[in-house]
C-alpha positions in Angstrom: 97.3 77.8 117.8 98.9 79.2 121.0 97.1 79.5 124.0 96.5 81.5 126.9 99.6 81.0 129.1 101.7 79.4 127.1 105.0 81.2 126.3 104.9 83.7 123.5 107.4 82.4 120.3 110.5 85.2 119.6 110.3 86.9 116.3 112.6 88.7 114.3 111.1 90.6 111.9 111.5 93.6 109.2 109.6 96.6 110.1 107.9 98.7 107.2 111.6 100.7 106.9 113.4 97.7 107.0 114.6 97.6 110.8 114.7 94.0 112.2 112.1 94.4 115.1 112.1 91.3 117.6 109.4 90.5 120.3 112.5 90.5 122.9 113.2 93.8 122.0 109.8 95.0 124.6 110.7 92.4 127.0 108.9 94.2 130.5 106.5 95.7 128.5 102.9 94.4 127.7 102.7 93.8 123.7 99.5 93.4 121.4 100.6 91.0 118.5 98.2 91.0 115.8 98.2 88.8 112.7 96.5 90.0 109.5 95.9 88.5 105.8 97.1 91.6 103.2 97.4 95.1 103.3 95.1 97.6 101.9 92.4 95.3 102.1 88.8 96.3 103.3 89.1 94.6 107.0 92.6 94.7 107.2 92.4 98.4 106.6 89.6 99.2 109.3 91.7 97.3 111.5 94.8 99.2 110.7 93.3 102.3 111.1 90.9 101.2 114.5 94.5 100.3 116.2 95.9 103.7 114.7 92.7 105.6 116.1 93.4 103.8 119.9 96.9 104.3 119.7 97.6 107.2 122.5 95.2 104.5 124.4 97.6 101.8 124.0 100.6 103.9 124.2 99.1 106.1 127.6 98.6 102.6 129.2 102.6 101.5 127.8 101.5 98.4 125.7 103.2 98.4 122.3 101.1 97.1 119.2 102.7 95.1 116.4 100.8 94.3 113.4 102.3 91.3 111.4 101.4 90.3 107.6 102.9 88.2 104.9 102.8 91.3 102.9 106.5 92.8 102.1 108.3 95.7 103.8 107.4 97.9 100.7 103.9 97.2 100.8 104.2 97.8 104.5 105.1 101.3 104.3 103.2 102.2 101.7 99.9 101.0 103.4 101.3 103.0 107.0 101.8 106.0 105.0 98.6 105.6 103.0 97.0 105.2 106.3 98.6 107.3 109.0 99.5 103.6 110.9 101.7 104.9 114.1 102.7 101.4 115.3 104.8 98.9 114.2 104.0 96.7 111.0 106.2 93.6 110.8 106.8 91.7 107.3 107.0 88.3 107.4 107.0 86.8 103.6 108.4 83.1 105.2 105.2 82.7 107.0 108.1 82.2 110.3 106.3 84.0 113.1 102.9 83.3 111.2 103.1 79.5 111.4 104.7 79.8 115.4 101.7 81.4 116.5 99.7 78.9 114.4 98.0 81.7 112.3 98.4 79.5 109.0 95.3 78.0 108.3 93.0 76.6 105.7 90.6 79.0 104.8 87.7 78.9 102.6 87.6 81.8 99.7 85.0 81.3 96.8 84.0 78.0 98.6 87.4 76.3 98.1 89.8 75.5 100.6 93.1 77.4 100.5 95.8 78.2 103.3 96.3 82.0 104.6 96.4 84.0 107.5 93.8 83.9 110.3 93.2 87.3 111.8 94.0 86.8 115.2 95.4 89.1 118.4 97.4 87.9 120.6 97.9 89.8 124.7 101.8 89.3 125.4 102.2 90.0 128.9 105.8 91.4 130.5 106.8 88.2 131.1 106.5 87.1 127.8 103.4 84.7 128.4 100.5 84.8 126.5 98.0 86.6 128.8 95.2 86.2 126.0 94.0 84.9 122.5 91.4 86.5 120.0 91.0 84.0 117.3 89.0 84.9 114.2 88.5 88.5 115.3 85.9 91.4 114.1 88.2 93.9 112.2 85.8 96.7 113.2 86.0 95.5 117.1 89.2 94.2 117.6 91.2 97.1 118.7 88.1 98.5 120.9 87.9 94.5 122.4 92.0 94.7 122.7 91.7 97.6 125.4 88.7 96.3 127.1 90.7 93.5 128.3 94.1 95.3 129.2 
């Protein structure tokens, strides 16, 4: 997994209407990445909708907020519309963005190891450096633990 200073890996990514979103594309800009395993799933949902609830924080303060699943661009804007999600959800089915930010893991589910998506958040500073790393965060927390560190 990335780590704290270390130069944030470039994505290009569909958003939930199909617009190829890139990490470049808020170069000068402070940027909260954060990986997630499926939409419309319990934590993944409280998480959603935490970051939706903080979102004039995060925007008043001008740090952009990028959620990124496996999940496809369909299910993507059917779980922001479901939801009322007013940042960016980024599809990435080829696990490319996922496995640069060394997200892909092996999990246990049911007591058997399988591979899948860590939920981690990830503090891209202006530069593009990584100013911080939540591994393994609380979906109920995260977006309140997000602004206590910006």
């Amino acid at each position: 997994m990335l780590e704290k200073g270390m130069q944030a890996p470039d994505f290009s990514l569909a958003d939930k209407d199909g617009n190829i979103v890139s990490l470049s594309d808020f170069a000068g800009k402070k940027v909260v990445v954060y990986f997630y395993p499926k939409d419309n799933t319990p934590g993944c949902t409280r998480q959603a909708c935490a970051f939706a609830a903080a979102y004039g924080e995060f925007a008043a303060r001008g740090v952009a907020v990028l959620g990124i699943s496996k999940d496809s661009v369909s299910s993507h804007a059917k779980f922001a519309e479901k939801h009322g999600l007013p940042f960016i959800l980024l599809s990435d089915p080829d696990l490319s963005a996922i496995k640069a930010y060394g997200v892909w893991q092996e999990k246990k589910m049911y007591g058997k190891p399988v591979m899948g998506v860590v939920r981690t958040t990830f503090i891209v500073g202006e530069d593009g450096t990584i100013d911080a790393v939540m591994p393994k965060v609380n979906p109920d927390s995260n977006a309140g633990d997000v602004l206590a560190l910006l």
